[in-house]
LORODREN-726291 format. One record per residue: residue number from 1; chain; x, y, z of N, C-alpha, C in turn. Coordinates in steps of 0.001 Angstrom, whole numbers. Each point is the difference from the previous one (the first is absolute). Example, Ala and Ser with C-alpha at 12.3 -4.5 7.8 and 13.67 -1.06 7.14 Angstrom:
NODE   kefi   tiro       n.u       n.v       n.w      ca.u      ca.v      ca.w       c.u       c.v       c.w
NODE      1      A     13190     -5690      7800      -890      1190         0       900      1200         0
NODE      2      A      -350      1050      -720       820      1190        60      -770      1090       730
end
This chain:
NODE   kefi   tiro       n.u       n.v       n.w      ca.u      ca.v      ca.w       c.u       c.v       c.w
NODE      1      A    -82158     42314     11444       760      1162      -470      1096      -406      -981
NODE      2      A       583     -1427       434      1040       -40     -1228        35      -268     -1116
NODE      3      A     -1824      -852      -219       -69       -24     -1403      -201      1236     -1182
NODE      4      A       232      1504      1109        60       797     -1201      1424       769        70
NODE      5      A       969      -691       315      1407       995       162       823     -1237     -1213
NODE      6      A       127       681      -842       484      -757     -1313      1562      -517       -33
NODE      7      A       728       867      1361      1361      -534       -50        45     -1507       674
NODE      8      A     -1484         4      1505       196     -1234       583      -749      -905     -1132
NODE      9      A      -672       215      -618      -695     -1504      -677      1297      -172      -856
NODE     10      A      1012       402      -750      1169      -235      -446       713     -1080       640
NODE     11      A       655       522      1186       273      -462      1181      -515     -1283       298
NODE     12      A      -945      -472      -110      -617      -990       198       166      -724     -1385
NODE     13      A       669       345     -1332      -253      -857      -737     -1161         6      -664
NODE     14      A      -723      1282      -529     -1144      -314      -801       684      1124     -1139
NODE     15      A      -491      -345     -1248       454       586     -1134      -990       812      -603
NODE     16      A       412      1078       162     -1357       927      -214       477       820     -1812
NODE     17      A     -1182       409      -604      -121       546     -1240      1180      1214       -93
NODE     18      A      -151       891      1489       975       887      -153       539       458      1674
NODE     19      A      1664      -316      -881       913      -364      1529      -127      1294       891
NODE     20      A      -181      -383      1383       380      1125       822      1127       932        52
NODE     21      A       163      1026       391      1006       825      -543       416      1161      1101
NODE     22      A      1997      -250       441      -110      1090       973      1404       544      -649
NODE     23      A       732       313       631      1615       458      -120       701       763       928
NODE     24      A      1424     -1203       -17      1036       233      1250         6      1421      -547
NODE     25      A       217       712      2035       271      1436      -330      -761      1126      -290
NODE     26      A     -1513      -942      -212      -988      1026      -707       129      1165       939
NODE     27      A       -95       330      1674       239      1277       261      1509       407       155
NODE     28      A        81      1324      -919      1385      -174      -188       194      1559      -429
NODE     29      A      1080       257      -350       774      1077      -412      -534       388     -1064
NODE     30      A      -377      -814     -1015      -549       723     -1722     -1209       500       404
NODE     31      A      -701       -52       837     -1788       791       197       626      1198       996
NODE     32      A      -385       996      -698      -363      1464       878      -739       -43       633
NODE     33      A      -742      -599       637      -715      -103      1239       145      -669      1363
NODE     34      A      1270      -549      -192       948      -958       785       965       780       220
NODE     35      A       688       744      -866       951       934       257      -511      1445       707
NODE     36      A      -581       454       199     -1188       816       563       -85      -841      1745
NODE     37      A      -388     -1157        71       -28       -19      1292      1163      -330       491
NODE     38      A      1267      -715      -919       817      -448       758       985      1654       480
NODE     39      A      -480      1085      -372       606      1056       -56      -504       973      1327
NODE     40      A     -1205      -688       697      -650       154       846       340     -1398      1217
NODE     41      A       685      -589      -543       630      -692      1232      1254       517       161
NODE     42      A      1012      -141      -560       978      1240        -1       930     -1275      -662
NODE     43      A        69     -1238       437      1459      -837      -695     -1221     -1552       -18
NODE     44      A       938     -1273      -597      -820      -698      -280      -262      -595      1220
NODE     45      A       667      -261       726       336     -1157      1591     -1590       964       492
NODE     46      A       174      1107        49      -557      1333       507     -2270      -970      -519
NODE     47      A       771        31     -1128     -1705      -253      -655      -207     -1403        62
NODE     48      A      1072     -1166        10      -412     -1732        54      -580       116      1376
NODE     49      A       382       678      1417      -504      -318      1045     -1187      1177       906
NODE     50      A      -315       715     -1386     -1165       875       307     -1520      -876      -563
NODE     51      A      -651      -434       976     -1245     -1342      -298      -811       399     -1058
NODE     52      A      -113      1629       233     -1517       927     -1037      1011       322     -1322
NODE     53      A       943       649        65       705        51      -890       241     -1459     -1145
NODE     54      A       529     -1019       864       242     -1089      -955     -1088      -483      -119
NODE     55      A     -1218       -54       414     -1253      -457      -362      -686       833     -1336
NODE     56      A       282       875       382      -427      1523     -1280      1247      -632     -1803
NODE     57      A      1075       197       280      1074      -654      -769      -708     -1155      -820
NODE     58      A      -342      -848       866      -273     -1425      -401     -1280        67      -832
NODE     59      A      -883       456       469     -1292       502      -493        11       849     -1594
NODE     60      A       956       829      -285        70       978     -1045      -225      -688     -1156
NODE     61      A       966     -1080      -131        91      -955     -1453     -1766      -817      -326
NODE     62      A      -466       139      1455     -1520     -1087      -225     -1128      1517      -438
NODE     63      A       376       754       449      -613      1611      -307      -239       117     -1306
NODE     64      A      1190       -18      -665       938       -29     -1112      -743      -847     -1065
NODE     65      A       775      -836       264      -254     -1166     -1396     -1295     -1269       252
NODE     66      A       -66       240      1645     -1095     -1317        39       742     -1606       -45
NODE     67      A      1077       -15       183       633     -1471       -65      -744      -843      1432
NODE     68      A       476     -1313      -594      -952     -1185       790       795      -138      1722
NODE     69      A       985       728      -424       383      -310      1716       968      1316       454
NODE     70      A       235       296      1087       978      1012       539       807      -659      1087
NODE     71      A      1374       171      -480       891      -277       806       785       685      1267
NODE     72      A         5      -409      1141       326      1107      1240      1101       161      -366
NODE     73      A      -249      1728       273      1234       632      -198      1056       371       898
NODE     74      A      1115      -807       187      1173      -333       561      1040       -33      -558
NODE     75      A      1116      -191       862      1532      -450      -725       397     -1209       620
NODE     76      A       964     -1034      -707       173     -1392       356      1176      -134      1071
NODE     77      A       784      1714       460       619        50       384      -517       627      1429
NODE     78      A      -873      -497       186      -551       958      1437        61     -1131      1084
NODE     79      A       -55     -1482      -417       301     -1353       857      1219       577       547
NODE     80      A      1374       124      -777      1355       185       782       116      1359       773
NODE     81      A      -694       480      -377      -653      1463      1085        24      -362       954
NODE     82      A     -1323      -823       429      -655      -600      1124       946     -1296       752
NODE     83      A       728      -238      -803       974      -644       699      1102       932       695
NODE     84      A       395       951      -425       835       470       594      1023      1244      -138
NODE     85      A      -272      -765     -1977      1141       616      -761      -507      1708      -168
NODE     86      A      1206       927      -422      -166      1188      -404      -445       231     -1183
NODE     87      A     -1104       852      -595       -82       -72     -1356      -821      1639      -622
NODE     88      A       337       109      -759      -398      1400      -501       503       -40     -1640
NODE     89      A      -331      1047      -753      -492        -4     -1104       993      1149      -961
NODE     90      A       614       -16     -1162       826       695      -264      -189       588      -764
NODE     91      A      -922      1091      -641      -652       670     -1302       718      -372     -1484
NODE     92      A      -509     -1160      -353       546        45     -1637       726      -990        95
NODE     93      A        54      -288      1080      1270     -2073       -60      -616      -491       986
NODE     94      A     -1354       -71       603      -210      -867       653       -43      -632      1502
NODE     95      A      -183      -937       559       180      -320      1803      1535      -399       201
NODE     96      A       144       614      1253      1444      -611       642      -623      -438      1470
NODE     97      A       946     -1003       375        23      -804      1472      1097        80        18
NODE     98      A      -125      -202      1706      1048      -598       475       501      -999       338
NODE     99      A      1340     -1088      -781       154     -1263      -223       105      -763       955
NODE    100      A      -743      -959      -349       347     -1068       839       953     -1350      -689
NODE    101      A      1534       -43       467       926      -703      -747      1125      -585      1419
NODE    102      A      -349       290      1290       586      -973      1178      -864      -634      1022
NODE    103      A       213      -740       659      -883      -752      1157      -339      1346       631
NODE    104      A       870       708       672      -397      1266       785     -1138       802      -626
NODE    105      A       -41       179     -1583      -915       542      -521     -1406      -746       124
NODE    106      A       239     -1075       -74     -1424      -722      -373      -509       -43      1940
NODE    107      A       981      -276       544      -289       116      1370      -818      1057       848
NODE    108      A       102      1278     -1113      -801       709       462     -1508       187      -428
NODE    109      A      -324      -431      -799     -1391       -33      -840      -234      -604      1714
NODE    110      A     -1982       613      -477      -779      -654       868      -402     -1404      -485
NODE    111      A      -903      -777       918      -822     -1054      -515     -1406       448      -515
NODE    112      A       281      -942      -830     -1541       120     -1219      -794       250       844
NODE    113      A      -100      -552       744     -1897       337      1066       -82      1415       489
NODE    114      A      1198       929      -126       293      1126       402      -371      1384      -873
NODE    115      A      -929      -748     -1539       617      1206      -691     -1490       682      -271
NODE    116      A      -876      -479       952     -1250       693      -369      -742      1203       521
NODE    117      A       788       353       939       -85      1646       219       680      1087     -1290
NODE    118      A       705      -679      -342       598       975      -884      -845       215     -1585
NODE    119      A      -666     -1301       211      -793      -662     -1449     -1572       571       209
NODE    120      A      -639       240      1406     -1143       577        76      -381       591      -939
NODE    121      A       775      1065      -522      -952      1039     -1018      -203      -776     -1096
NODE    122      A       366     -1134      -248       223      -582     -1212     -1702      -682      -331
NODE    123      A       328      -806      1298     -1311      -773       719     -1597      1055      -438
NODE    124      A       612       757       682     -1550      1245      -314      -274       381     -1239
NODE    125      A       885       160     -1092       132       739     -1503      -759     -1242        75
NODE    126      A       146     -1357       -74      -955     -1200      -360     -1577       729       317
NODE    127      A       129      -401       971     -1496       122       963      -840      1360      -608
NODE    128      A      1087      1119      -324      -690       771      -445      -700         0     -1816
NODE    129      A       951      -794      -742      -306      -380      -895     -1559      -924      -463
NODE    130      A       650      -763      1211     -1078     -1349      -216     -1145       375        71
NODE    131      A      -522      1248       671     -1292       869      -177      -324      1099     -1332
NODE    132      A      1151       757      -174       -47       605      -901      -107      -402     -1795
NODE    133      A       440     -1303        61        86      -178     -1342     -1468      -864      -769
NODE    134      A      -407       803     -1408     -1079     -1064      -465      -663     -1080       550
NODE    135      A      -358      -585       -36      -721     -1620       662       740     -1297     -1553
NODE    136      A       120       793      -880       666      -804     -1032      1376        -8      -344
NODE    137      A       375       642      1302      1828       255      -168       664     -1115       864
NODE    138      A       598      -903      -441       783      -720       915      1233       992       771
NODE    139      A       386      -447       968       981       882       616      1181     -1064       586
NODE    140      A      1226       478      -572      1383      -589       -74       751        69      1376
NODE    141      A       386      -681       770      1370        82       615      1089      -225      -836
NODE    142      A       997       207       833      1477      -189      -311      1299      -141       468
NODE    143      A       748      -695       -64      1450       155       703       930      -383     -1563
NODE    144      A      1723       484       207       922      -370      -172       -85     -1933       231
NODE    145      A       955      -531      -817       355      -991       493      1112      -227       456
NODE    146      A       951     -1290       942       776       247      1200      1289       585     -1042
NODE    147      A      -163     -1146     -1456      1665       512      -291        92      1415      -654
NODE    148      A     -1334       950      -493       487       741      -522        -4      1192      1323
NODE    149      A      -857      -762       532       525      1626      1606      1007        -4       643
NODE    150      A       749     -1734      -102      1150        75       368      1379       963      -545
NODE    151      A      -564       -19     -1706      1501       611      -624      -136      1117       257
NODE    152      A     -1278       660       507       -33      1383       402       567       631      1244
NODE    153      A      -215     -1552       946       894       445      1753      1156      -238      -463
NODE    154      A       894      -926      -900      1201       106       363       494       880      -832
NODE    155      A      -232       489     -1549       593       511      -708        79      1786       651
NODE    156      A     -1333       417      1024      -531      1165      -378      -485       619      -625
NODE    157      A      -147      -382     -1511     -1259       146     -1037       222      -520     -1023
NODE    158      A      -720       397      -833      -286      -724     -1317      1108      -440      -448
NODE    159      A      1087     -1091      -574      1265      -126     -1095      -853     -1052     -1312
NODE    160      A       991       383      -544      -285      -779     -1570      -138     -1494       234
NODE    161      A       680      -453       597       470     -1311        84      -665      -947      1333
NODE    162      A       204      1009       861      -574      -427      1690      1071      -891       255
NODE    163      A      1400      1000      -652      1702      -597       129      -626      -636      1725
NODE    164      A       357      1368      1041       257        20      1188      -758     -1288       622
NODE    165      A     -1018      -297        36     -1077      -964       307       304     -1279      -195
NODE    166      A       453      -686     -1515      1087      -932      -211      1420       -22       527
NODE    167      A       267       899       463      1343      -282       280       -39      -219      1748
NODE    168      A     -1054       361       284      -353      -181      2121      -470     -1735      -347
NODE    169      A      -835       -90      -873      -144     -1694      -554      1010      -691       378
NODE    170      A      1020       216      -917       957      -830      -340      1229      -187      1176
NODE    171      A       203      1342       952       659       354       754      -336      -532      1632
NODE    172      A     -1205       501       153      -912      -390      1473     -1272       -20      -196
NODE    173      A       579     -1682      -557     -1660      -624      -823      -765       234      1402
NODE    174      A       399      -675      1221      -879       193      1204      -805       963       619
NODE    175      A       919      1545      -262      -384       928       376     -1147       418      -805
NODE    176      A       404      -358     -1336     -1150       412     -1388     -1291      -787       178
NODE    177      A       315     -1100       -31     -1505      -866       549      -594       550      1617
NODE    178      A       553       553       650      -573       399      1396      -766      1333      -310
NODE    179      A       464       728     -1067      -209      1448      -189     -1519      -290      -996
NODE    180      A         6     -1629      -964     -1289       176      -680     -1021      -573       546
NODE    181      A       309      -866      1310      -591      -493      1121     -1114      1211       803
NODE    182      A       664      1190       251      -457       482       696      -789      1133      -905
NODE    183      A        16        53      -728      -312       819     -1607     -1710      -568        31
NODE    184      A       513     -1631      -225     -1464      -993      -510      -961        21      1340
NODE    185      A       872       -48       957      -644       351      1206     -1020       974       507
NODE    186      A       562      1009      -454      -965      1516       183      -779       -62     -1613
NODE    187      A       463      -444      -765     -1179       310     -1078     -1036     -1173       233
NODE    188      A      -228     -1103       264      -943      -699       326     -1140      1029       850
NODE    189      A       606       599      1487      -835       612       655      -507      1380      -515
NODE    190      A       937       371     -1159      -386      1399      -141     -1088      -353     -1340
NODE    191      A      -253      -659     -1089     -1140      -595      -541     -1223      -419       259
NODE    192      A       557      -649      1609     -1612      -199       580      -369       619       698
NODE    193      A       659      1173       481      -751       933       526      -764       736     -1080
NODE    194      A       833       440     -1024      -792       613     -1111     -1281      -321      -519
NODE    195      A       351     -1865       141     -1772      -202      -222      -839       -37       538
NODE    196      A       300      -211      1506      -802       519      1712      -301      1292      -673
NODE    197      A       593       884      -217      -788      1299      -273      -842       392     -1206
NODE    198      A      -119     -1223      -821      -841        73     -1366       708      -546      -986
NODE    199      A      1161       -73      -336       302      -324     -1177      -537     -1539      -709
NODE    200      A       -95       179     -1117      -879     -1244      -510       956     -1049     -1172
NODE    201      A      1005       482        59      1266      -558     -1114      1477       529       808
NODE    202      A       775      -751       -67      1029       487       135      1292        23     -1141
NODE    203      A       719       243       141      1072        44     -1293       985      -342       508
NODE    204      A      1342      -532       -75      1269      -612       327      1083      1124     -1127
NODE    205      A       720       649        13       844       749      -858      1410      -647       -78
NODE    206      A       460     -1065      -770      1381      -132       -78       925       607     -1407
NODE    207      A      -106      1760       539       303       427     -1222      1549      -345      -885
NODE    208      A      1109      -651      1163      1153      -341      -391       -13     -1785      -268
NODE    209      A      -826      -735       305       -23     -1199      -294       819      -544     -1175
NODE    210      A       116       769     -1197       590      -510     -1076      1485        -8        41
NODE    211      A       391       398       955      1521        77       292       350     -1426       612
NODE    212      A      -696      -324       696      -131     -1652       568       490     -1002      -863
NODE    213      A       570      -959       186       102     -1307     -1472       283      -754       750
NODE    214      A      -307     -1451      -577      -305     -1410      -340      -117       226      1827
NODE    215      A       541     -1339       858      -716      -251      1156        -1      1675      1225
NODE    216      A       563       611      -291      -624      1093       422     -1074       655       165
NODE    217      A      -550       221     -1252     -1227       240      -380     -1053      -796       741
NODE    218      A       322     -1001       147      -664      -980       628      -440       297      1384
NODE    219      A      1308       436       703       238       119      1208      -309      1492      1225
NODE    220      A      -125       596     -1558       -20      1521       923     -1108       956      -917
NODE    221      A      -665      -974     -1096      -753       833      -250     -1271      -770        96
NODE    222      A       247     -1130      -351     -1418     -1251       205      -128       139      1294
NODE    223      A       835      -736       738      -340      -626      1375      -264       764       973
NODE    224      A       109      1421      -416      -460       888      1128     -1415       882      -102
NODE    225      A      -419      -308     -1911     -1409       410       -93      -609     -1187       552
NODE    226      A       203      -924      -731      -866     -1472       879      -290       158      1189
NODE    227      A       694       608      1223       -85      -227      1031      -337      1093       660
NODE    228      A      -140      1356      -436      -612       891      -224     -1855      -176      -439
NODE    229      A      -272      -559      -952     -1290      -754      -323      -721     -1073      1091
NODE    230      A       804      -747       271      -949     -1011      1023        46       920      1076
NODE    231      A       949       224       758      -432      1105      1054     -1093       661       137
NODE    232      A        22      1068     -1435     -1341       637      -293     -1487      -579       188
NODE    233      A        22     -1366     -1109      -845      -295      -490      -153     -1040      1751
NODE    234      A       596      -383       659      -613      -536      1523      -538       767      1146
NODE    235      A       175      1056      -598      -297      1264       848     -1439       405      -261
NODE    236      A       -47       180     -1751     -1517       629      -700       -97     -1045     -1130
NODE    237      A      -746      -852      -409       184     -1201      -600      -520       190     -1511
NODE    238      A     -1023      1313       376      -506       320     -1541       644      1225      -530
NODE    239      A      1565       371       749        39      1277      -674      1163      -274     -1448
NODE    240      A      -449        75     -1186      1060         8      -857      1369       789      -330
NODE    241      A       765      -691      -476      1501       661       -76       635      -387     -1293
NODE    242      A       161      1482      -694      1084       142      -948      1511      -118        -7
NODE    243      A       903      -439      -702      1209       354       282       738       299     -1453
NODE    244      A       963       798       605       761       160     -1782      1425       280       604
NODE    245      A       610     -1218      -682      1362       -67       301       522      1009     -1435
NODE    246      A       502       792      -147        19       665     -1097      1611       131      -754
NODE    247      A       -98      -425     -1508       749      -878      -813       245     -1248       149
NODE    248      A      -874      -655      1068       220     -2012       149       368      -752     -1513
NODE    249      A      -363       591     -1044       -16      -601     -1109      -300     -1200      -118
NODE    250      A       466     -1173      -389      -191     -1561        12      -538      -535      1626
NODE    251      A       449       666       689      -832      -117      1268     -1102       348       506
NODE    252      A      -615       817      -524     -1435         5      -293      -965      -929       -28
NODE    253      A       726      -933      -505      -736      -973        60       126     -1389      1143
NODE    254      A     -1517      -339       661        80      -409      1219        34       619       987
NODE    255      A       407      1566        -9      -100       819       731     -1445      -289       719
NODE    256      A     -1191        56       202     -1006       121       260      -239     -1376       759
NODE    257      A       297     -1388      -322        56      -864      1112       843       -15       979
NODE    258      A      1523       679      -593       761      -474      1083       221      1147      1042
NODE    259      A      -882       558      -396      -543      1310      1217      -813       146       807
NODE    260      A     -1127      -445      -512     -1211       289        66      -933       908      -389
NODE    261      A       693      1001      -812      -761      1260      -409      -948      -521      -855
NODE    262      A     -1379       995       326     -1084       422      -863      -269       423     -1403
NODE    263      A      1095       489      -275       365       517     -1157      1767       497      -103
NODE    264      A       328      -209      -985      1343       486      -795       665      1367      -459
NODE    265      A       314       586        29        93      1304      -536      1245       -37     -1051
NODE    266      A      -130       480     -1107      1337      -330      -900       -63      1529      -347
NODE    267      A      1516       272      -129       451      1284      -813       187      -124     -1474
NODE    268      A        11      1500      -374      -146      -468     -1534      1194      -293     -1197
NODE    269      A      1113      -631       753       877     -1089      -501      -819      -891      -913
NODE    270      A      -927      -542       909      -323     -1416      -515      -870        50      -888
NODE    271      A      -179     -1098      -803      -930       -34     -1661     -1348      -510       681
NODE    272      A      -778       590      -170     -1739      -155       243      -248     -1551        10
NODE    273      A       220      -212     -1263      -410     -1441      -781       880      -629       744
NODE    274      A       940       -92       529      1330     -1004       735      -901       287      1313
NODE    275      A      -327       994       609      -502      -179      1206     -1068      -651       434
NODE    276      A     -1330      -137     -1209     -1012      -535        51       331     -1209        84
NODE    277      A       666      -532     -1071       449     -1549       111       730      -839       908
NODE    278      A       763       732       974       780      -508       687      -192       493      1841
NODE    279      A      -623      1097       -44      -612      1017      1078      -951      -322       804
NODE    280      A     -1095       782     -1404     -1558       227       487      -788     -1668       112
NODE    281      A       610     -1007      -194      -122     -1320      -272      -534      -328      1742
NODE    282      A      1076       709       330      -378      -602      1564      -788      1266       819
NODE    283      A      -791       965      -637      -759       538       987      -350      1763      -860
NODE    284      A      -302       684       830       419      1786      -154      1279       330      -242
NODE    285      A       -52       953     -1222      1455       885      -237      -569      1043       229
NODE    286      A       971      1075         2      -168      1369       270       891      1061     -1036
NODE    287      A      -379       847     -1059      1398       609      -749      -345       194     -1441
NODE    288      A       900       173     -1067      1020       357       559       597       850     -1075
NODE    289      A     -1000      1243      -727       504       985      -241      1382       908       135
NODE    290      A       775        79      -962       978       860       384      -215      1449       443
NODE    291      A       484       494      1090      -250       873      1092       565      1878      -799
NODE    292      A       780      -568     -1509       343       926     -1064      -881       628      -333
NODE    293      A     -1302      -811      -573      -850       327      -873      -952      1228       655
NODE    294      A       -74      -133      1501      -752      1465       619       578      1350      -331
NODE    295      A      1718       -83      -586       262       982      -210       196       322     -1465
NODE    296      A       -80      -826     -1052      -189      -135     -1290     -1026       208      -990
NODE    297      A     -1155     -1169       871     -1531       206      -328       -57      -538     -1657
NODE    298      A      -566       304      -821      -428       -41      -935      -555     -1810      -405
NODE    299      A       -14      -279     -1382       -81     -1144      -730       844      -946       695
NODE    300      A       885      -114       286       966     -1013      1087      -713      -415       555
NODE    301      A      -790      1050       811      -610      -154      1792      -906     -1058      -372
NODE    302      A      -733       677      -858     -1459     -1032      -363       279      -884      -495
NODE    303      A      1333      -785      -933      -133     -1302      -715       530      -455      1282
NODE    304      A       698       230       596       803      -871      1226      -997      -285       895
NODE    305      A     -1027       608       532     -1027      -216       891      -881      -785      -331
NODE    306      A       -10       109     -1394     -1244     -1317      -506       325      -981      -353
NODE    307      A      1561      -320      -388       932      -721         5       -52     -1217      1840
NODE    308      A       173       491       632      -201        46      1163      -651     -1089       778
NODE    309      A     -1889      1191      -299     -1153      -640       751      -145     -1367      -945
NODE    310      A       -59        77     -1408       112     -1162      -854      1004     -1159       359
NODE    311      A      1114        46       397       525     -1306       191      -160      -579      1579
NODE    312      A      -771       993       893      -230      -691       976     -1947      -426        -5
NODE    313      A      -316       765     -1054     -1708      -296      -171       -48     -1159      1025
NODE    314      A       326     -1499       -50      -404     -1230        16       334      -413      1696
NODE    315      A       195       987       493        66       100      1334        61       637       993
NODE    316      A       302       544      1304      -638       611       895      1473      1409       -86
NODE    317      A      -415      1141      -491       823       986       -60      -305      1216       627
NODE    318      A       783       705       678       321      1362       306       963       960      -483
NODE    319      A      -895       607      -753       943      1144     -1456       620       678      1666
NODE    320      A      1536       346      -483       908       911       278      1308       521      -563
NODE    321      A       568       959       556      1210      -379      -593      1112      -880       417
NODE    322      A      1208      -113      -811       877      -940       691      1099       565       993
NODE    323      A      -423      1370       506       723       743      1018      -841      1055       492
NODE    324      A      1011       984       757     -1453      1164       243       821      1105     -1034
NODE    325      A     -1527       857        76       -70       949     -1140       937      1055       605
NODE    326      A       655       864     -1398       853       315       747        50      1995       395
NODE    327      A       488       441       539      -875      1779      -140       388       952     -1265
NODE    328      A       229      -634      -533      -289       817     -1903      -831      -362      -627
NODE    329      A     -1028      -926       565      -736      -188      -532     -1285       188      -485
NODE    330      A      -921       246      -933      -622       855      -490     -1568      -506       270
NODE    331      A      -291       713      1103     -1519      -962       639      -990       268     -1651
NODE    332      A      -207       246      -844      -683      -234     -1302       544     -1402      -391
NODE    333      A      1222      -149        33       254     -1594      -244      -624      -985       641
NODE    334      A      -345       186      1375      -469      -517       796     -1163      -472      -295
NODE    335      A      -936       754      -217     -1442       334      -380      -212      -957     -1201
NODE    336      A      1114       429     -1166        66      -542     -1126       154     -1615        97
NODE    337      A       813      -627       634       373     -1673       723     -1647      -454       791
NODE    338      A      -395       892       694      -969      -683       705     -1086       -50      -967
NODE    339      A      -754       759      -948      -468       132     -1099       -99      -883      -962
NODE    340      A      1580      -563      -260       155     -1136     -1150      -287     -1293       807
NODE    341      A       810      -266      1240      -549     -1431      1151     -1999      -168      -713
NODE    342      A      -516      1082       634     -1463       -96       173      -848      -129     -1289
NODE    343      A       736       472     -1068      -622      -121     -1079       422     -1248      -856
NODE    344      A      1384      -569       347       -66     -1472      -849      -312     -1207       145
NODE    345      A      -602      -399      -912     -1178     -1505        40      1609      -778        63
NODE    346      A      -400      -877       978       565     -1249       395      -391     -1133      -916
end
């Protein structure tokens, strides 16, 4: 079966004529047909932990456009759920929690081994997927990674900076390392359950990683995918894993040994040609379209995309963008990107 799912022969390092092709986010807010059911779940928490619902969600974009893989549709914030924390959704700004910034706070989270009643429906949207989708669709897991779910427990949501998160660092380094301890903890188990229930890839999300520098970076964004990866990979030995520390810049590179990931994921900061050379050298990239152009479209879209598949031709690639798409965005663009991927000679 896997020699016909075009994201795993990637994955594996084979360089094919024309790259596989999915995109963060693909079920999302810009398709009216997503907005339609999520309107029939009533809020989002409402629709991530409805199994038929988020299975239906997940499904729309492969309905749709036919891309090489579908990603389960979740939030990265449903781990600190299941741990403990409070969390709900604020129309037009986004998730709030409730912080975790004293021993007493962190004292109350459960233990990781604890959080899979709450994660069940999650488990099933897999299972239900893993039947429903093509025979040529690879199918994605996913989690957050520890430091960016962390800036989410302590800050309470999204900040520019992930001030709050550095400053519990710097303040009660102990408490902060106990809090990404138990973070890496439950996402190890909550990944492999995902792939107990089908998933055939998983993804690592360190969407704040670039805030990290020099041995930091090292410390809280490397050393906890690494160890995140062997876990995995001692658990299910053939299942591959993406990661995208996102804005790593110069760190990008090496990323992929000193992790272990399967593949790389770069945002679209980075120069194609700089990534091939210094990147894709050591394995699969993934990327890395600017996430603009869905809402722009035109002549851009297409020189940048062929721009793209061309400087990674010479090795094992997965067209995406370098973020997820965002909900202004104009599913004809969409169409239009996947269109130019499939039609340019490598």
């Amino acid at each position: 079966m896997a020699q016909n799912k075009t994201i795993l022969r990637a994955l594996a390092g084979e360089v094919q004529d024309v790259p596989p092709i999915w995109m963060m986010r693909q079920a999302g807010r810009y398709l009216p047909e997503y907005r339609a059911t999520r309107a029939q779940a009533g809020d989002f928490l409402s629709l991530c932990y409805n199994s038929e619902l988020a299975a239906e969600v997940t499904l729309q974009p492969i309905r749709r456009y036919g891309f090489d893989a579908a990603i389960l549709f979740a939030d990265i914030l449903l781990v600190p759920q299941a741990l403990g924390a409070d969390l709900w959704f604020v129309t037009g700004e986004g998730p709030r929690l409730s912080t975790v910034t004293t021993q007493a706070d962190f004292d109350a989270l459960k233990p990781a081994a604890d959080i899979h009643d709450r994660l069940n429906p999650i488990y099933e949207t897999v299972r239900l997927l893993s039947h429903a989708l093509p025979a040529e669709t690879t199918l994605i897991g996913f989690a957050g990674a520890p430091w960016t779910v962390a800036t989410y427990m302590i800050a309470g949501r999204g900040t520019p900076d992930q001030g709050p998160a550095h400053a519990l660092r710097q303040e009660n380094r102990a408490l902060f390392e106990a809090l990404l301890e138990r973070i890496t903890e439950a996402t190890i188990d909550y990944l492999s359950m995902q792939i107990d229930a089908g998933a055939e890839v998983v993804k690592i999300f360190d969407s704040w990683a670039g805030s990290l520098k020099g041995a930091d970076f090292q410390t809280y964004a490397v050393d906890p995918c690494r160890r995140i990866v062997s876990a995995l990979k001692e658990r299910h030995p053939s299942i591959p894993i993406i990661g995208f520390a996102r804005e790593a810049g110069d760190a990008y590179v090496g990323f992929a040994k000193a992790t272990g990931v399967d593949c790389v994921a770069l945002d679209s900061a980075v120069d194609p040609e700089w990534a091939a050379a210094h990147v894709q050298v050591d394995g699969c990239v993934q990327g890395n379209l600017a996430s603009s152009h869905m809402v722009t479209g035109g002549q851009d879209l297409i020189d940048d995309t062929r721009a793209i598949v061309k400087a990674f031709s010479k090795g094992p690639h997965i067209f995406n963008l370098g973020h997820g798409i965002t909900p202004d965005a104009d599913p004809e663009n969409v169409q239009l990107m996947i269109d130019t991927v499939r039609s340019t000679r490598r």
